[in-house]
NUPA-544314 format. One record per residue (C-alpha): chain; x, y, z. Coordinates in nm, 3 decimals. Each point is the difference from the previous one (the first is absolute). Example, Ala and Ser with C-alpha at 12.3 -4.5 7.8 and 13.67 -1.06 7.14 Angstrom:
REM residues 2
mifi/x/y/z
A/1.230/-0.450/0.780
A/0.137/0.344/-0.066
//
This chain:
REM residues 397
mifi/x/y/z
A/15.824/10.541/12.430
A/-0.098/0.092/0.332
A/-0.339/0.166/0.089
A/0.010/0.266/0.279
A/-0.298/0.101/0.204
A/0.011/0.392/0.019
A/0.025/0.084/0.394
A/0.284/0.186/-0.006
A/0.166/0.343/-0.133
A/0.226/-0.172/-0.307
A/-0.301/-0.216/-0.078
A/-0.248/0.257/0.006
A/0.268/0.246/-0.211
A/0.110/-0.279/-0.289
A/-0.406/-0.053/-0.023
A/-0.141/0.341/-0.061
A/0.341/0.053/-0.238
A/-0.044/-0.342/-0.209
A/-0.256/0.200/-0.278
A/0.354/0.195/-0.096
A/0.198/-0.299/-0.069
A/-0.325/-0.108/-0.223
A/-0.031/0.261/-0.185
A/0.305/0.171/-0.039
A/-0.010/-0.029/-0.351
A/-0.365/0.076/-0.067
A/-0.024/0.384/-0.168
A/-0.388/-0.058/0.104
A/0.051/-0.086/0.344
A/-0.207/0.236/0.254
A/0.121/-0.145/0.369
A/-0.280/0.021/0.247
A/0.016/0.253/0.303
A/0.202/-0.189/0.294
A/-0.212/0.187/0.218
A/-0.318/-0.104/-0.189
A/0.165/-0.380/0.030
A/0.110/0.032/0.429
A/-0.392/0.126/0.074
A/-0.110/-0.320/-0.143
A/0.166/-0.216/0.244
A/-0.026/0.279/0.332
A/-0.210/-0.092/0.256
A/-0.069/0.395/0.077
A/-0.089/0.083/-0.298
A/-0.154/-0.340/-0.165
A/-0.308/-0.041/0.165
A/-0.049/-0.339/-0.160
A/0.351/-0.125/0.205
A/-0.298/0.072/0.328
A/-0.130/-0.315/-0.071
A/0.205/-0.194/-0.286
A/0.338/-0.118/-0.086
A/0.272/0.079/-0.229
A/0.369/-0.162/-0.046
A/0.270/0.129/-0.238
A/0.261/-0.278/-0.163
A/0.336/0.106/-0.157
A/0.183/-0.278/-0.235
A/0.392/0.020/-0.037
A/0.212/-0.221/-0.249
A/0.299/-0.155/0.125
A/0.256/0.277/0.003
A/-0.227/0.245/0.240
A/-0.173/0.173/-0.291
A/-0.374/0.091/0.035
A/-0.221/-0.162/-0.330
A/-0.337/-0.001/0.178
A/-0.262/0.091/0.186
A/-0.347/-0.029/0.103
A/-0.274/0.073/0.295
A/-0.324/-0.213/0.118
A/-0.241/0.163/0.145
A/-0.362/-0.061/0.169
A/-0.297/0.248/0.000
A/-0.214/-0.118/0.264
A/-0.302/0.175/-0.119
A/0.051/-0.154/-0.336
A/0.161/-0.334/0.100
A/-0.336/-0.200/0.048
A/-0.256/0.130/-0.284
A/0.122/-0.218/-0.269
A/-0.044/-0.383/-0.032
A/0.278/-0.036/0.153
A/0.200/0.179/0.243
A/0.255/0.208/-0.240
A/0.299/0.203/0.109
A/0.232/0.197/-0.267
A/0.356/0.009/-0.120
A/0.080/0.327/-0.156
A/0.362/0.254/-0.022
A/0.143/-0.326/-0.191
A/0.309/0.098/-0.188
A/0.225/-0.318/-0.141
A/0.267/-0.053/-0.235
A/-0.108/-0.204/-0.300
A/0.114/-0.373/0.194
A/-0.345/-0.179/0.062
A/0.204/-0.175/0.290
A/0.043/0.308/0.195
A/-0.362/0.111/-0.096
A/-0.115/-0.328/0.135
A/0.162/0.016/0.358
A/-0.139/0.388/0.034
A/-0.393/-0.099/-0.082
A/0.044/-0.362/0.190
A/0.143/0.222/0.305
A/-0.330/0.220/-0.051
A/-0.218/-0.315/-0.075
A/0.151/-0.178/0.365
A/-0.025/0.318/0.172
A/-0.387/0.051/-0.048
A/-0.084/-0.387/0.024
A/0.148/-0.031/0.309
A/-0.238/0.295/0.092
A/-0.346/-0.165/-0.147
A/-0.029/0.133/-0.368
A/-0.058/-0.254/-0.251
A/0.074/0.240/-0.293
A/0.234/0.333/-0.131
A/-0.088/0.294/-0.197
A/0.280/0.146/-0.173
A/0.151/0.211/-0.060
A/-0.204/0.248/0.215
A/0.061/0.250/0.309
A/-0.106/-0.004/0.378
A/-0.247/0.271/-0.072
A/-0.205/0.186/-0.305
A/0.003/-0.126/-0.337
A/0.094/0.344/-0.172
A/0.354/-0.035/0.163
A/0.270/-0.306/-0.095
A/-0.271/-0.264/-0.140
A/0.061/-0.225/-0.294
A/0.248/-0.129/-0.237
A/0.087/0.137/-0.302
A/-0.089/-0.196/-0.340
A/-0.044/0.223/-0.277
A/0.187/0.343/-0.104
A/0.330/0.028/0.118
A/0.099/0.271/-0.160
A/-0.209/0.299/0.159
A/0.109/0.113/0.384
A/-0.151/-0.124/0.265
A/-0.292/0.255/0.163
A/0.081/0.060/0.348
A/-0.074/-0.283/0.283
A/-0.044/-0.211/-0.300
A/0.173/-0.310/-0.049
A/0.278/-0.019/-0.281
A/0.214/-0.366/-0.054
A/0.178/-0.164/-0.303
A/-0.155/-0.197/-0.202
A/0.164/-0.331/0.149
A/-0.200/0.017/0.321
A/-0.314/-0.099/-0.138
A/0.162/-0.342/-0.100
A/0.133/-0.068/0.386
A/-0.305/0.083/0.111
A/-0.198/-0.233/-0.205
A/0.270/-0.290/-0.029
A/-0.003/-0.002/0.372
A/-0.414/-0.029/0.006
A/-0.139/0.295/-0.028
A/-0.335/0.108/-0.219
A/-0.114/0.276/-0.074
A/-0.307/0.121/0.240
A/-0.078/0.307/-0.238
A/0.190/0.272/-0.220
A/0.005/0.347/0.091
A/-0.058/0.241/-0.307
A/0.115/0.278/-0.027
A/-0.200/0.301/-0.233
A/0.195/0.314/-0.156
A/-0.192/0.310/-0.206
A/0.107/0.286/-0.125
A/-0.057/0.304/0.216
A/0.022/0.161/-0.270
A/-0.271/-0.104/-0.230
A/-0.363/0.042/0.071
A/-0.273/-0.272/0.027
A/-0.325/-0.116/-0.186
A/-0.235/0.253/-0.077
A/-0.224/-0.288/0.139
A/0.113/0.082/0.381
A/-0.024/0.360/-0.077
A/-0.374/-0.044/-0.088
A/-0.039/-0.203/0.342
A/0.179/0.229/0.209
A/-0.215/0.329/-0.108
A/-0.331/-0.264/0.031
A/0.132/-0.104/0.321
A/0.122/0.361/0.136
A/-0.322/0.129/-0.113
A/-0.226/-0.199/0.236
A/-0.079/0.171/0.394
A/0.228/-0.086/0.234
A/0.336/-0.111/-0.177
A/0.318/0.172/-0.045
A/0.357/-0.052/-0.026
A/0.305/0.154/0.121
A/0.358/-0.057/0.145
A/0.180/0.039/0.308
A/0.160/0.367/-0.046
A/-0.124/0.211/0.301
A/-0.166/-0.350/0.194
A/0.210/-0.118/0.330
A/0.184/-0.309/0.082
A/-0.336/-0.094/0.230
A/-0.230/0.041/-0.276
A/0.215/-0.159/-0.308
A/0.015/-0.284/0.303
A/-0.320/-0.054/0.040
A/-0.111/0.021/-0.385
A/0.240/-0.287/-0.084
A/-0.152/-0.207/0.319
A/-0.325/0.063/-0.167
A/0.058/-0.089/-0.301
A/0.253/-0.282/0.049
A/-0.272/-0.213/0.259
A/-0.270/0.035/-0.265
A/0.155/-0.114/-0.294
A/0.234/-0.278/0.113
A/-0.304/-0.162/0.207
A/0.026/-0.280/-0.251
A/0.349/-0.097/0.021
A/0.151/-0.305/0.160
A/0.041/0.065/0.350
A/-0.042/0.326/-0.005
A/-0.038/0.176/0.358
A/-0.094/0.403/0.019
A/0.244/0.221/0.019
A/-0.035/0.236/0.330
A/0.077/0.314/0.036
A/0.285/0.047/0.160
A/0.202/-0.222/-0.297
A/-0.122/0.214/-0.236
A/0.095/0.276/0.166
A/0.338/-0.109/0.030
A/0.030/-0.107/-0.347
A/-0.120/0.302/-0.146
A/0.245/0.191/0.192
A/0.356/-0.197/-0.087
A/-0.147/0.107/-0.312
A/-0.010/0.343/0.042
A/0.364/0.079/-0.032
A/-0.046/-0.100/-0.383
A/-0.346/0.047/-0.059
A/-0.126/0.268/-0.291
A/-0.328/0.020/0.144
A/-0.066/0.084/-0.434
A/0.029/-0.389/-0.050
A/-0.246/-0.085/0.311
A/-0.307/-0.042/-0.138
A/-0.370/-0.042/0.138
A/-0.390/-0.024/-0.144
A/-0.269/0.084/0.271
A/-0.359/-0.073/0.046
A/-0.201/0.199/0.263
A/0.368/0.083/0.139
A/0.093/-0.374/0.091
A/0.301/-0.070/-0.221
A/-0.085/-0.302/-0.229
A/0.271/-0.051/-0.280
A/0.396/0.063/0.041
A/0.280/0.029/-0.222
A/0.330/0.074/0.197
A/0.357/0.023/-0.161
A/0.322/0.096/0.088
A/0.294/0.152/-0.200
A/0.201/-0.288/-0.064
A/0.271/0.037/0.284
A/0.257/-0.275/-0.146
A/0.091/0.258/-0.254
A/0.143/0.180/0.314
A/0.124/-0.295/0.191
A/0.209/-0.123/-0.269
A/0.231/0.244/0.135
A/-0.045/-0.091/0.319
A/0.205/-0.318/-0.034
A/-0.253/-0.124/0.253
A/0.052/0.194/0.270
A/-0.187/0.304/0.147
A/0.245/0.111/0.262
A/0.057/0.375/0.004
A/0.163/-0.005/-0.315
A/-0.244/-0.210/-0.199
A/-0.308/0.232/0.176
A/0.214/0.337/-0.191
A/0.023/-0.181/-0.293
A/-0.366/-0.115/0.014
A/-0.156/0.372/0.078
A/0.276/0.187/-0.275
A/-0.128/-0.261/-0.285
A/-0.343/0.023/0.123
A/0.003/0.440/-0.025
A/0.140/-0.073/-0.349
A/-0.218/-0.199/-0.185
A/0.187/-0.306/0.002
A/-0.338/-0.191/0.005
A/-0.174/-0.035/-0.331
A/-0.215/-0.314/0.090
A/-0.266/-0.042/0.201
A/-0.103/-0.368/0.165
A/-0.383/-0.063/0.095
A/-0.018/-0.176/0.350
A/-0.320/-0.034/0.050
A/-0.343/0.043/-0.293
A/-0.322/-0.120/0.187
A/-0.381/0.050/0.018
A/-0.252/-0.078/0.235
A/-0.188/-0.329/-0.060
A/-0.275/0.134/-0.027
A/0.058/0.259/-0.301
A/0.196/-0.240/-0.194
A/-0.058/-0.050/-0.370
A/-0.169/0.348/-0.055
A/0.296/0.174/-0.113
A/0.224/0.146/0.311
A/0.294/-0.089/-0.099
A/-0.019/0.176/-0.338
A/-0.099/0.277/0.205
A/0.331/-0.006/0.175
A/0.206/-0.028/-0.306
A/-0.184/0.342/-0.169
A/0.047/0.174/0.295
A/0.393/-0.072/0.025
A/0.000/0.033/-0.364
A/-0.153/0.373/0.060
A/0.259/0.091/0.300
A/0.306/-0.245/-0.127
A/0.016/-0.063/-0.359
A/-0.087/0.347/-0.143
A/0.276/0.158/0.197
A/0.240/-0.282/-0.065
A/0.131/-0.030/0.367
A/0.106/-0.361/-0.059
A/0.065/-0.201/-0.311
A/-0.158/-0.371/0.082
A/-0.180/-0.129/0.274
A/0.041/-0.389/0.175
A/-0.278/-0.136/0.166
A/0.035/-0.227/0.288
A/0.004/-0.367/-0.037
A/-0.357/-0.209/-0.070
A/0.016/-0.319/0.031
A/-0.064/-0.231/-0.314
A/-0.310/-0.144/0.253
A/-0.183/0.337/-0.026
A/-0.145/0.018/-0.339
A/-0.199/0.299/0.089
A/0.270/0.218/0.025
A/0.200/-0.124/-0.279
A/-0.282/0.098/-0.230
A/0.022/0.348/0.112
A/0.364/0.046/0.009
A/-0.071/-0.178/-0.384
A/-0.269/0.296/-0.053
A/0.234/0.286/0.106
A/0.243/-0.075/-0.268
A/0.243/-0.125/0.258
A/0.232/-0.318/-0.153
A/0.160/-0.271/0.228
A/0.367/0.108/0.026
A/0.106/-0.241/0.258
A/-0.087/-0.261/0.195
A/0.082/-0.189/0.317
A/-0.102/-0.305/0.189
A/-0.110/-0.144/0.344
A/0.119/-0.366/0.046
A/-0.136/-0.244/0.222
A/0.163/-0.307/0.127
A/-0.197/-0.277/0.158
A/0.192/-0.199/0.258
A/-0.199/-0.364/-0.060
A/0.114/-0.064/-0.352
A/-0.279/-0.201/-0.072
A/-0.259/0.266/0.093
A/-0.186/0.164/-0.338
A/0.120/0.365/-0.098
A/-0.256/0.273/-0.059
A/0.064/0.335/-0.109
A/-0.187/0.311/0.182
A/-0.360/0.045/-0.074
A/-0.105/0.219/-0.274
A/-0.225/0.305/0.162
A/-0.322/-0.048/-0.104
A/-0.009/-0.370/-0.127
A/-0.232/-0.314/0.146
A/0.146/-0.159/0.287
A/0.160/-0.290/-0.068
A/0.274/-0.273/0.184
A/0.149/0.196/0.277
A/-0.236/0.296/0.028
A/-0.301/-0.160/0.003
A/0.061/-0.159/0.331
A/0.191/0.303/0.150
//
């Protein structure tokens, strides 16, 4: 076998085209947009390449033939919070042969060593966690959401016959969008709606600026308590809300005010893999037609939730049931989309497993975050539970 640093066209081409050798015979198999995959790693349009690192392997057997693949990557603004420097290794793909699995992740192990990190988180991506983060361990069987991760089952065992443990899972909660909720939220969202100065309402009729600015809002004040966390300014907002806008039914954008400052959130999207699918991965000219004739007819019956949040302050008096009866008032009673997928929690936030629990939602699938620590001999802990006494790690850091 011969591993193959990618720095050149062939490289670069046999690495982006390895997922179709994969997964040529997987019915369930939703690739990932190429273009999605080159922004990761472009300078111009990664702003985390400004300041970190990222290098791309590609593993051949011995006639020529491509069986591998995998990045490393370091986010300098993340690189140092942890107890140890960590980088990542994510966009593995490997054919079940724990040999070639272990030259990829000891090329990606070498490759941030050699640069100062003492651990690797994977399998993640150089940038948010809504987008190519995790492994797949449970439910096989459904389609992957898009910008989610989607594996067979055999690369949970390279991964953790090579070292790897498992930092946290990432669960994922399905409802019905269909189906209404407790008449307990119902009484807490007319007690609620009742009292001077709150309402609720979603984007129709608001502007890019304001559904911007909302999400800022909302987003800094209820994430305040979350592992090194930094505020979210204005102008990425702004530019997140509007690569949304091209898909966005402003119907499915969500917000509960108080005095006019937005204070809870619940944004979702119309589940755009059941329009890439037939894509084949690609959104040149032909893939955007394809995209905007299944879009005008109803291809999409899904929705996915990408972000449910309130602001610390108002937690635990009821907001997000608020949410729910308004979308089930606007969504549900019209039947404009059959089930609805919230966006990962992690298995370290109890809080908002609880409410998921609450909602009626079930735990259709989950991934995981691995970590591998380069010293062996050093003791393993998972990621802090939200909420919990400090203990080991976090109480000195």
């Amino acid at each position: 076998m011969k591993l193959v640093a990618v720095h050149d066209k062939r490289s670069l081409n046999d690495w982006m085209r390895l997922p179709w050798r994969i997964y040529r015979d997987d019915p369930n198999w939703i690739p990932h947009l190429k273009q999605d995959v080159a922004k990761v790693f472009d300078p111009g349009k990664n702003k985390l390449l400004r300041d970190g690192e990222a290098e791309r392997w590609v593993l051949y057997d011995d006639a020529g033939v491509p069986i591998g693949r995998v990045a490393a990557f370091i986010n300098a603004k993340t690189a140092h919070t942890e107890a140890q420097p960590t980088g990542g290794m994510g966009f593995f793909e490997c054919i079940n042969d724990q040999k070639a699995a272990d030259i990829l992740l000891d090329a990606s192990r070498d490759w941030l060593k050699e640069r100062g990190m003492e651990a690797m988180d994977g399998p993640i991506n150089l940038g948010d966690r809504n987008m190519f983060w995790g492994l797949l361990v449970e439910n096989f069987t459904d389609p992957p959401l898009y910008g989610t991760n989607y594996n067979p089952p055999y690369y949970k065992d390279l991964l953790e016959r090579y070292g790897f443990q498992e930092y946290f899972k990432q669960l994922f909660f399905k409802r019905s969008a269909l189906e209404g909720v407790s008449p307990l939220f119902h009484r807490k969202y007319r007690q609620l709606m009742n009292e001077p100065g709150y309402r609720v309402t979603d984007a129709r009729g608001r502007s890019v600026a304001q559904i911007a600015e909302d999400f800022r809002t909302v987003l800094n004040a209820a994430w305040v308590d979350h592992d090194n966390f930094k505020p979210m300014e204005q102008a990425t907002a702004l530019k997140i809300v509007k690569s949304m806008k091209p898909v966005m039914d402003p119907r499915l954008v969500v917000f509960v005010y108080h005095d006019d400052r937005a204070i809870a959130m619940y944004i979702s999207l119309p589940e755009l893999n059941e329009i890439f699918r037939y894509v084949n991965g690609d959104l040149n000219w032909w893939g955007k037609l394809k995209f905007l004739w299944h879009k005008r007819t109803g291809t999409v019956k899904n929705m996915t939730g990408i972000v449910f949040g309130v602001a610390k302050e108002y937690q635990g008096k009821g907001f997000e049931g608020v949410l729910i009866v308004y979308a089930e008032k606007h969504i549900v009673e019209k039947k404009l989309y059959r089930d609805t997928v919230l966006t990962w929690i992690g298995d370290f936030n109890p809080k908002m497993i609880r409410v998921c629990q609450n909602l009626g939602a079930e735990n259709y699938r989950t991934l995981a975050t691995y970590r591998y620590l380069f010293d062996r001999n050093k003791p393993f802990e998972r990621h802090p539970v939200i909420g919990a006494e400090p203990s080991g790690r976090e109480a000195t850091g």
